[in-house]
N, C-alpha and C positions, 0 to 999 in steps of 0.2 A: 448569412448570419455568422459572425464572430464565434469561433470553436471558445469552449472556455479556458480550453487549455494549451499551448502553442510553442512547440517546441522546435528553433530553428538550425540549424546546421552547427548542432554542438559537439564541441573535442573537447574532453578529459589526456591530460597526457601528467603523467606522473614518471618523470626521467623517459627515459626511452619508450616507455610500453603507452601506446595510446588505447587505453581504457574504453574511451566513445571516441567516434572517429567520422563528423560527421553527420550526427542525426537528426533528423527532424521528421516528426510525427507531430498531428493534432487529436486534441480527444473534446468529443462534444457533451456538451450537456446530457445527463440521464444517463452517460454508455458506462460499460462493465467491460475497460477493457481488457484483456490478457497479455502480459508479457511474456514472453517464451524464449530459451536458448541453452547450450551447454553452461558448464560451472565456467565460469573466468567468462563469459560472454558481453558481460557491460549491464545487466541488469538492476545489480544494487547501487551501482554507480550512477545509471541513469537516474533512479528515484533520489539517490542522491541531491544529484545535481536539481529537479524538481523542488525539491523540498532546502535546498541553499543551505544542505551540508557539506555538500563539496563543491564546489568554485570549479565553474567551466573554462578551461583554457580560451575559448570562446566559444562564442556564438551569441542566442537571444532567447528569453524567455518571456511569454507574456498570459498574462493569468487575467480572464474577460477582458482584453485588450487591452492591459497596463502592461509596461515591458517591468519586471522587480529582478532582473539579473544581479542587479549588486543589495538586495533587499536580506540585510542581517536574516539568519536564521530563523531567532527564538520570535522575530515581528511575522514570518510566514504563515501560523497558526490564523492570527488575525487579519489574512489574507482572506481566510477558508481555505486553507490547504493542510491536512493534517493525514498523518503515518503512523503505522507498526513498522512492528524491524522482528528482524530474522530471530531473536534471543527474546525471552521473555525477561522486560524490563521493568518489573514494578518494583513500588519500594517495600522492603519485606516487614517493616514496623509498620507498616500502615495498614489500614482496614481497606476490604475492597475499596468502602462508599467511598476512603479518604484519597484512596490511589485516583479514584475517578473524578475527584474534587478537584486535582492537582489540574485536569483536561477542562474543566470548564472555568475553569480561574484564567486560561487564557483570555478568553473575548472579554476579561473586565478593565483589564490594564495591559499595557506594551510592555509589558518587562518577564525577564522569563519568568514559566508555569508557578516553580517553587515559590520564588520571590512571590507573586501573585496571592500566591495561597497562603501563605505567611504572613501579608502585610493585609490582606482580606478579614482574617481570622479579627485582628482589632477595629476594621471598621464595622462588625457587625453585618457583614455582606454575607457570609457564608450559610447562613439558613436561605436565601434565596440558591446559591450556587448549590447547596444541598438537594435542596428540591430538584434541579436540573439531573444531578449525579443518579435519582434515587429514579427518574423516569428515563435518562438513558440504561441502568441494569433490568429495570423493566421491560426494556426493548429489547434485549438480548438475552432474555430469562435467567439474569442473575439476583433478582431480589430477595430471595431466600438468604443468598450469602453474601449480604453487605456488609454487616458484622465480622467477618472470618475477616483473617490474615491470609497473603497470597499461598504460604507454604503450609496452609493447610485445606489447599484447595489442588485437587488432579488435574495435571497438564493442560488436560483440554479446556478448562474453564478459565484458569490461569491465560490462555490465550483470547476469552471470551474477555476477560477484561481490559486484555488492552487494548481493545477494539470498541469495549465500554468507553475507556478514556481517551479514546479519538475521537468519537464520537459526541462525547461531551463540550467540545470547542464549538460544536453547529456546524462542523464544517463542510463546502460545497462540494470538496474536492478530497478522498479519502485512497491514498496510495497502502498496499496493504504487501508486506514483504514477509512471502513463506508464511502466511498465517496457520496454514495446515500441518505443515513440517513436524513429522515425533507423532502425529496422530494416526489410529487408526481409522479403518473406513468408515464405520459408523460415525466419527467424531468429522471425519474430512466432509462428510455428505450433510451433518449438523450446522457446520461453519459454512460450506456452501447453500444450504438454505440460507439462512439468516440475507448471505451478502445477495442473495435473489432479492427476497424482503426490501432490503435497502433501498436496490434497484428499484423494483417497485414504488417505494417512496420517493424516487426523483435524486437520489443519491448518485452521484459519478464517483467511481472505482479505476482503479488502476492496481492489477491483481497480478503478482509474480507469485508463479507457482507450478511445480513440477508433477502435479498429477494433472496430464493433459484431459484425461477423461472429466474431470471435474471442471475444467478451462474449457471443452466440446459442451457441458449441460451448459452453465454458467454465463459463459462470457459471450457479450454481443458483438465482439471482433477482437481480431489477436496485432500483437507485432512480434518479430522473432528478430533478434541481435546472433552476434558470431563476432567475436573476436570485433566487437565496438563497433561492425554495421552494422544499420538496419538492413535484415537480408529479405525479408518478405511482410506485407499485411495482408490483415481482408479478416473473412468471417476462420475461426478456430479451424474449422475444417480447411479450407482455403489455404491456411497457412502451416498446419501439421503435413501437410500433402503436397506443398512447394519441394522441390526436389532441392535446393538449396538447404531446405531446413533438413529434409532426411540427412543430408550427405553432413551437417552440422551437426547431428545425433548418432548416427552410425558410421560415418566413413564414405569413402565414396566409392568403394567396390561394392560396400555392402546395400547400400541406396538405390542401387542399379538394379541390385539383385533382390530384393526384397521387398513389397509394392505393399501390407497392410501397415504404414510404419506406425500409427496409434496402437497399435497389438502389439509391436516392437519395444516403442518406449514405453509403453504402461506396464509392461513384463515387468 
């Protein structure tokens, strides 16, 4: 069976520094995968390069078996491929419902979100796209604050909707970059239920995230990068316990010497 998503022997090189260097990974329908590695590792670059904001030196991309390497950016949504990013990026005039309106105004037209949602607004489309906005916050227990503005809403929810507004595209494929990041544990263990949920619903995930513990409940297999390799996969345990990946977190005297490393890096 065709993985849905297929990544083949791709380099990022930006002047001297190769970024990815070589990778290729597949991820199949239904899976919650884990990205794993130090800071400068290749990981936002990878989903980058997934989501065709940054242009692979080479290699090949093929999403349910279509190759879209040279496939514009803003047409990727209507792939089913859609993202969070590391920053919370909503627009700060706009009402949740409207931020989340902007995400499902993809699947109506090829042109970007905004555009979308603006040229929607006069066709009368937007009570249906509404509808869609008001039952993905309902899936993520935001209906209460549709009405609010982002900057009158605490961090943690603030991150619940931009996860609202990926969501809202329909799409197959949801890459999700540091979605936990700034939150505390109660709120990291809230957003990792939800993306269980999802799972559950038949959703595929692609999860960059530095609380490995939450990457051991969560994720049904890991990859871990180093300096733009892929250095190890398999199931989160599997690959926190690759001795490459210790010696990638800690050093390689201290990898040698110290065997619990999930107690190490979640310190």
């Amino acid at each position: 069976m065709t993985a849905l998503l297929e990544v083949e022997d791709v380099h990022v090189h930006f002047g001297g520094v190769r970024a990815l260097d070589g990778v290729s990974m597949q991820v199949e329908e239904g899976e919650l995968l884990g990205i794993i590695g130090p800071n400068g590792s290749g990981k936002s670059t990878l989903v980058g390069v997934i989501t065709r904001l940054t242009d692979p030196t080479s290699g090949e991309l093929r999403f349910r078996g279509r190759s879209y390497a040279s496939t514009p950016a803003h047409r990727v949504n209507s792939l089913g491929i859609a993202r969070t990013y590391q920053s919370v990026r909503l627009l700060p005039d706009l009402t949740v419902v409207e931020n989340v309106l902007i995400g499902a105004a993809v699947t109506a037209v090829s042109r970007p979100a905004v555009v979308n949602w603006l040229r929607l607004r006069s066709r009368g489309e937007q009570g249906r796209l509404r509808a869609v906005a008001e039952e993905v916050l309902e899936r993520v227990g935001m209906t209460s604050s549709s009405k609010a503005y982002p900057g009158e809403l605490p961090y943690g929810l603030q991150r619940r909707v931009e996860i609202a507004r990926a969501l809202a595209s329909k799409p197959a494929l949801l890459l999700l970059d540091e979605p936990t990041a700034g939150m505390n544990q109660a709120e990291r263990r809230e957003i990792g239920d939800l993306l269980l949920e999802l799972k559950a619903d038949g959703l595929t995930q692609i999860l960059i995230e530095h609380d490995l513990a939450m990457k051991h409940r969560i994720c049904s297999s890991a990859i871990a990068l180093d300096f733009g390799h892929l250095i190890a996969s398999g199931t989160p345990r599997e690959v926190v316990e690759d001795p490459r990946v210790r010696e990638a977190y800690l050093g390689k005297q201290a990898a040698q010497n110290y065997s619990p490393v999930l107690e190490a890096i979640d310190s």
